[in-house]
C-alpha positions in Angstrom: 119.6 118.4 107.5 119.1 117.3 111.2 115.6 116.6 112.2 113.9 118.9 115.3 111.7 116.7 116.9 109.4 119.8 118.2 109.2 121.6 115.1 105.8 120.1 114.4 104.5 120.8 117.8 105.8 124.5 117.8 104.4 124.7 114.1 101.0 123.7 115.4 101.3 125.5 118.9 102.0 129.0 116.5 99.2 128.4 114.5 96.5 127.4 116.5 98.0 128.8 120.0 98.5 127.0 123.7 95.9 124.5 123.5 97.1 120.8 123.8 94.1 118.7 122.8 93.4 120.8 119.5 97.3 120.5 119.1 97.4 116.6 119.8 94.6 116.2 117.3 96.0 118.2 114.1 99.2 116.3 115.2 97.2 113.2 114.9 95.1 114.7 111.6 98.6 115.3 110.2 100.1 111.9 111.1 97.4 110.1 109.7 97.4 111.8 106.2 101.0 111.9 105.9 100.8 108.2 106.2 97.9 107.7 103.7 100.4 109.4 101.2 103.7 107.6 102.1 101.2 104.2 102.0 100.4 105.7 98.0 104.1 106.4 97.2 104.9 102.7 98.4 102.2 101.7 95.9 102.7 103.5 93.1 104.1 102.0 90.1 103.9 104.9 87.2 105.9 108.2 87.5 102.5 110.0 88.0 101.3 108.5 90.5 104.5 108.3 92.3 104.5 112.3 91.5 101.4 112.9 92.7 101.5 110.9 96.0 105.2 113.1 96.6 103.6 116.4 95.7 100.6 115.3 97.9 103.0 114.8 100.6 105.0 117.8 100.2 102.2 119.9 100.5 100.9 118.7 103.3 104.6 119.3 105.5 104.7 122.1 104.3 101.2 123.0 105.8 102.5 122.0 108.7 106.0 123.4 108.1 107.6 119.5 108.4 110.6 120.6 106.5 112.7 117.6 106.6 109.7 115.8 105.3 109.2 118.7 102.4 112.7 118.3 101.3 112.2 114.4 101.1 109.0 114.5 99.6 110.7 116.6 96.7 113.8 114.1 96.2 110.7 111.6 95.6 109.1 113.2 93.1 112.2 113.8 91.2 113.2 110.4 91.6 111.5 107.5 89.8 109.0 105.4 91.1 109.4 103.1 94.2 112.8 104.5 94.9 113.4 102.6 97.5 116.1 105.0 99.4 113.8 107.7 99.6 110.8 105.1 100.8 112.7 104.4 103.4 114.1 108.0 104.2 110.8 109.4 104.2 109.5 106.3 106.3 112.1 106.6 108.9 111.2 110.4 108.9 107.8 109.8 109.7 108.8 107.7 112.8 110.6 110.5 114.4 107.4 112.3 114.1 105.4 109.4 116.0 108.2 108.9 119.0 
């Protein structure tokens, strides 16, 4: 799957229409959230934890129709806890989306 660095920004632009602050700020709202979650899948240590921080994360791409980040956030929760391939995956995603 190759990653579209403006899907994000034409997610939000559909949804909330031509308006760059209010799109900058769910951008941020998103950022920060998605970050809170990938920070509670890099702490957890029991599968339900780790499946609720993935499912947490999944639900919020998909808000925002991050797809790569969707599909990652499902390898998570059907991987065990800490997986540390799909930490860093998922942490290298969420850099594209900051750049």
């Amino acid at each position: 799957m190759s990653f579209d660095p403006g899907a994000l920004d034409a997610a939000l632009t559909a949804a909330v229409g031509n308006d760059p602050v209010l799109v900058a700020d769910l951008r941020n709202v998103f950022l920060e959230s998605a970050a809170r979650q990938v920070n509670a899948l890099g702490r957890a240590r029991c599968d339900a934890n780790w499946r609720m921080a993935a499912w947490r994360l999944h639900g919020l791409a998909a808000s925002f129709g991050a797809v790569e980040l969707m599909a990652l956030a499902e390898d998570a929760a059907a991987g065990a806890p800490g997986d540390p391939v799909v930490l860093r995956r998922i942490r290298a995603t969420m850099n594209l989306y900051t750049s």
